[in-house]
C-alpha positions as a Markdown table, in Angstrom:
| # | Residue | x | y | z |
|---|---|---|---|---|
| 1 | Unk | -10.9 | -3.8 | 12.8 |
| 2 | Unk | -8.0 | -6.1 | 11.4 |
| 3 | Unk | -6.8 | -5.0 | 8.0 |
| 4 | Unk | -7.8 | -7.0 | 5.3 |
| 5 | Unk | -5.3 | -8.6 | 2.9 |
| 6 | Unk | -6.0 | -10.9 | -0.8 |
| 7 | Unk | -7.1 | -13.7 | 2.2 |
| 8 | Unk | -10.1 | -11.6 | 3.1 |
| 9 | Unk | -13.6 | -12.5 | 2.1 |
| 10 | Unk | -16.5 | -10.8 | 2.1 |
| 11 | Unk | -20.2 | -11.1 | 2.3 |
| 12 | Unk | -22.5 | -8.8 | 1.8 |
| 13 | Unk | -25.8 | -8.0 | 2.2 |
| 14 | Unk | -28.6 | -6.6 | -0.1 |
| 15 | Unk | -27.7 | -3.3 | 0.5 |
| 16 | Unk | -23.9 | -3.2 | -0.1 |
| 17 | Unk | -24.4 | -5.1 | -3.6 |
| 18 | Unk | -25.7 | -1.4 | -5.4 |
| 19 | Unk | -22.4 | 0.2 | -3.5 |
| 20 | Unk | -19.7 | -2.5 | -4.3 |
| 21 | Unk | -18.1 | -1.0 | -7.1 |
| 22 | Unk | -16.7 | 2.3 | -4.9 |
| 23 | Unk | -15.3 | -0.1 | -2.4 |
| 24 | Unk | -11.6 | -0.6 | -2.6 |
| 25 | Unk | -9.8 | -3.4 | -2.0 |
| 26 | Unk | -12.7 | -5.6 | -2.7 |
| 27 | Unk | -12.1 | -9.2 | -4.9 |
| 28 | Unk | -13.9 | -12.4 | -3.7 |
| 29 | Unk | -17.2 | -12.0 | -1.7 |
| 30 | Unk | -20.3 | -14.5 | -1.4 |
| 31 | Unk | -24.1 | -13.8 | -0.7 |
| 32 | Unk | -26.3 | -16.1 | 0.8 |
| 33 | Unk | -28.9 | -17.7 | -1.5 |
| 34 | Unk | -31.7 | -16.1 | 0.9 |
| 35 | Unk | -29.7 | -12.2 | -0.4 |
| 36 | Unk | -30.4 | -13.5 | -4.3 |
| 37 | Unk | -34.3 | -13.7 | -3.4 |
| 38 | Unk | -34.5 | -10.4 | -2.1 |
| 39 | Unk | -32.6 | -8.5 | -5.0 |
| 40 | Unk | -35.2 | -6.4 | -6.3 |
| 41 | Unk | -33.7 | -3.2 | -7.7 |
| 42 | Unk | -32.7 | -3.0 | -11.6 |
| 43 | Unk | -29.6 | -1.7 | -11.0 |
| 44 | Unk | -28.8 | -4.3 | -8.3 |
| 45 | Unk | -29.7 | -6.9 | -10.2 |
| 46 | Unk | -27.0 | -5.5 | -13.0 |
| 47 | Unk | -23.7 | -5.2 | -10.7 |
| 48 | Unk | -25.3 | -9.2 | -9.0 |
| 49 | Unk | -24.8 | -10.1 | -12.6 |
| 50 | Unk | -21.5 | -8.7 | -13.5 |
| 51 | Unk | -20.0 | -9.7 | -10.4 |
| 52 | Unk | -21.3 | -13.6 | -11.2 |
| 53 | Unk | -20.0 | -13.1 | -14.6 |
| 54 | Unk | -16.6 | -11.8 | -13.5 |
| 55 | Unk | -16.4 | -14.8 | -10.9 |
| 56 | Unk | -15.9 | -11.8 | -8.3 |
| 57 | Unk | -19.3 | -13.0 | -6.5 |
| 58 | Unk | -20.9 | -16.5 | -5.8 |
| 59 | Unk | -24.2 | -17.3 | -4.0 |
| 60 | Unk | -23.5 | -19.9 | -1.5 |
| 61 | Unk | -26.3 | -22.0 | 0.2 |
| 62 | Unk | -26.0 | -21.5 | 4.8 |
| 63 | Unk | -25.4 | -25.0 | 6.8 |
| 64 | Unk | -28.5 | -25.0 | 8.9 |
| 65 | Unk | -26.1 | -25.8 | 11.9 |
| 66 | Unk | -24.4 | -22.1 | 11.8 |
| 67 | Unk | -28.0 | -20.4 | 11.1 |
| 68 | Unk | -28.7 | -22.2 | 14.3 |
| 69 | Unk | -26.2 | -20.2 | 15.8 |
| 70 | Unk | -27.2 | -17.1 | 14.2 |
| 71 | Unk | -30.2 | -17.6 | 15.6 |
| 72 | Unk | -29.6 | -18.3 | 19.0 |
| 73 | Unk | -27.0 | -15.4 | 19.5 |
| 74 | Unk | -29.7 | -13.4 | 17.7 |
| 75 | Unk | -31.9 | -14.2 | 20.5 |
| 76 | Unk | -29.6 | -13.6 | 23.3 |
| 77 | Unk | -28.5 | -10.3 | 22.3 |
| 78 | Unk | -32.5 | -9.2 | 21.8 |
| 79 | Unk | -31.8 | -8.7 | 18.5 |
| 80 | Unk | -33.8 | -11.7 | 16.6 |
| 81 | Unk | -36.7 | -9.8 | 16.3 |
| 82 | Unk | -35.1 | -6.8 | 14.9 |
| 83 | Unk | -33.7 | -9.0 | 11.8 |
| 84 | Unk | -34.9 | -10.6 | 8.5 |
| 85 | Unk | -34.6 | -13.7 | 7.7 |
| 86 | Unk | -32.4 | -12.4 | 4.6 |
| 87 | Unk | -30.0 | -10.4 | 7.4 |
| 88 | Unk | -30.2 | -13.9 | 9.3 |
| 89 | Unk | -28.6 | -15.5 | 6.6 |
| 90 | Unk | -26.3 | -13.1 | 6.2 |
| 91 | Unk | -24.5 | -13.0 | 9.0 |
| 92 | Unk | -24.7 | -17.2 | 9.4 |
| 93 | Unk | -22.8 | -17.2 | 6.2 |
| 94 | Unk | -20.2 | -15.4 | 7.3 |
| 95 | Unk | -19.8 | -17.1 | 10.7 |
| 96 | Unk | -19.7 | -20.5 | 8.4 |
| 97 | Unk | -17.2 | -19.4 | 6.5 |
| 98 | Unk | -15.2 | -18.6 | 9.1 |
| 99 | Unk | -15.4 | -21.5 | 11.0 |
| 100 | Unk | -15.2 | -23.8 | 8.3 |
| 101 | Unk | -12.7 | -21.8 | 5.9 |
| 102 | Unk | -10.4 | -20.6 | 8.9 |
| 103 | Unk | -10.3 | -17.8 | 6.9 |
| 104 | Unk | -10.9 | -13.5 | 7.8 |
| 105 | Unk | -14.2 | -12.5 | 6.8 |
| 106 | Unk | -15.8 | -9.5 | 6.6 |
| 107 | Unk | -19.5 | -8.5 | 6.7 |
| 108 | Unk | -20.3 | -5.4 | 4.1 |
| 109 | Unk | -23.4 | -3.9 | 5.3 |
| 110 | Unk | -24.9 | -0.2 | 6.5 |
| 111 | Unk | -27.3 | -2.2 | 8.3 |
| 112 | Unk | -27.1 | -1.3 | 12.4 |
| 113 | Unk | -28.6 | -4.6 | 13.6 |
| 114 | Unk | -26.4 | -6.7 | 11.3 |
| 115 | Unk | -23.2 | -5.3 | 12.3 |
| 116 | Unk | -24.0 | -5.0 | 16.5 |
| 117 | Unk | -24.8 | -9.1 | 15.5 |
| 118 | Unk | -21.4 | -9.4 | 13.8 |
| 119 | Unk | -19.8 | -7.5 | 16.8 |
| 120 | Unk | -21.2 | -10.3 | 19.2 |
| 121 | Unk | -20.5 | -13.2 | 16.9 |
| 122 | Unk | -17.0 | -11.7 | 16.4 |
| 123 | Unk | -17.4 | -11.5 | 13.1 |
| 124 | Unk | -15.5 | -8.1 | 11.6 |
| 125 | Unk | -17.8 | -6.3 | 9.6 |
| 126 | Unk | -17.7 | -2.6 | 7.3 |
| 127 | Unk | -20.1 | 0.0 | 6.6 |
| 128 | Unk | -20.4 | 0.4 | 2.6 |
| 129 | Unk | -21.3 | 4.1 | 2.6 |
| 130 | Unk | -22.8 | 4.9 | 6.1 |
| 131 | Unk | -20.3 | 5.5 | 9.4 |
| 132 | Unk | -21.4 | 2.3 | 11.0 |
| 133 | Unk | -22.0 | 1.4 | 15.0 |
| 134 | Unk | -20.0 | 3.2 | 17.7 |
| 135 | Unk | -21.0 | 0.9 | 20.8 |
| 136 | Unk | -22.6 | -2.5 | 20.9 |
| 137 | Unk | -25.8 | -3.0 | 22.2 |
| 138 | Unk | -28.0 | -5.2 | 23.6 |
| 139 | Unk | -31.8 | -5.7 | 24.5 |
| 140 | Unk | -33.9 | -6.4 | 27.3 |
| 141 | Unk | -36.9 | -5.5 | 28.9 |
| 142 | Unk | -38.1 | -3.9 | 32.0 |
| 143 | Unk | -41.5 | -4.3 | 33.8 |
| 144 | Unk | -43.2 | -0.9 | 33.7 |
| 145 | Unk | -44.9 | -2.3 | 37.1 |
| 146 | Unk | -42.6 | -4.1 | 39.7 |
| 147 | Unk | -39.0 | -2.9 | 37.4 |
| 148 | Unk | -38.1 | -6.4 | 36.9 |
| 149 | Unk | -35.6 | -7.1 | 34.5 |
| 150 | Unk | -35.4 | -9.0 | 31.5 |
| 151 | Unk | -33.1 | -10.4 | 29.3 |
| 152 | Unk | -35.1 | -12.6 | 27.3 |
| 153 | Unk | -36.5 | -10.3 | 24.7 |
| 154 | Unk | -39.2 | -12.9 | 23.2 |
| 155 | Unk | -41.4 | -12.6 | 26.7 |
| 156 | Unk | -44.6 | -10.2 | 26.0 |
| 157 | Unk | -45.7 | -9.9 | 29.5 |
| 158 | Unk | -44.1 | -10.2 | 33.2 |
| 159 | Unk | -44.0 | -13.6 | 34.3 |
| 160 | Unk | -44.1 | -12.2 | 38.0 |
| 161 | Unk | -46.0 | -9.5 | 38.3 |
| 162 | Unk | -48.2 | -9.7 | 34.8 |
| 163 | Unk | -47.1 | -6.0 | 33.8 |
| 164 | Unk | -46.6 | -4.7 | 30.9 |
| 165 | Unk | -42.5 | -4.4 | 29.3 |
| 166 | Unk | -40.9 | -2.0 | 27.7 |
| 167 | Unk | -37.9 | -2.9 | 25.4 |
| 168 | Unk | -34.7 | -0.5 | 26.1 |
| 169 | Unk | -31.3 | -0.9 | 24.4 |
| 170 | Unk | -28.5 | -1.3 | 26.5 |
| 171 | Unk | -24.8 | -0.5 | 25.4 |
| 172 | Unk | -21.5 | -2.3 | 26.5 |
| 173 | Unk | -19.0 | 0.3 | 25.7 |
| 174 | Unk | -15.9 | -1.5 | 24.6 |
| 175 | Unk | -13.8 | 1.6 | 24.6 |
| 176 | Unk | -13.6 | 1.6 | 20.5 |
| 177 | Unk | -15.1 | 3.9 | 18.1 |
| 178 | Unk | -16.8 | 1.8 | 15.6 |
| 179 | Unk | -16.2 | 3.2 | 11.7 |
């Protein structure tokens, strides 16, 4: 991961708001309007608050075009299912802001399905307080009768045999450690 520099901007996810304060370094960061509706904990609430006050934080609303995108890499890595619509957002925030901004963006999250998402989306991400993703993975599905295999994750039964699939994770080590 690139290092980050006053340029950087952040967005994190639900999680990474109640951790925010330990991480160094951090000064601008955004959260999708779909992360304000899910902020339930007192004490997240608080530090969404004093960041908004400070200016250190804004919500900003996701072009429907980039959650398109989201969405549709979501779906070819097998991980769509595996999201919420909040982690959805998320990530599409940060891949708008990078394309429209030109700008380096970083994902804050301790979420495992949000940052192998990130990884495929090329979209640098950190762990707030856990180690974070080692490999990247993606999904498919094998028939448990003929062994067919299956990349499209949203199929419940196979199409040539009418078995039954399994979902298994595959990884694409890219020969780095992932912090």
């Amino acid at each position: 991961m690139e290092e980050e520099n006053s340029e950087t901007i952040y967005v994190l996810d639900t999680s990474a708001l109640a951790f925010i304060n330990s991480l160094k370094g951090f000064r601008r960061g955004y959260i999708a309007e779909e992360t304000k509706k899910e902020l339930r904990h007192f004490k997240t609430k608080l530090v969404f608050e004093a960041l908004i006050h400070s200016q250190r934080l804004q919500v900003k609303p996701v072009n429907k075009k980039f959650l398109k995108e989201t969405v549709k890499k979501a779906n070819e890595t097998g991980e769509y299912l595996r999201l919420s619509k909040t982690d959805l957002y998320t990530v599409a925030l940060a891949h708008q802001i990078k394309k429209e901004e030109g700008k380096k963006v970083i994902v804050l999250t301790d979420d495992y399905t949000i940052q192998n998402l990130c990884e495929h989306m090329e979209i640098d991400w950190k762990p707030v307080k856990e180690r974070g993703i080692r490999k990247v993975a993606k999904w498919e599905l094998k028939c448990t009768s003929c062994g067919k295999i299956w990349r499209n994750t949203e199929i419940e039964i196979c199409p040539i045999c009418g078995g039954k699939l399994k979902k298994r994770m595959i990884f694409q080590d890219n020969g780095e450690t992932k912090k």
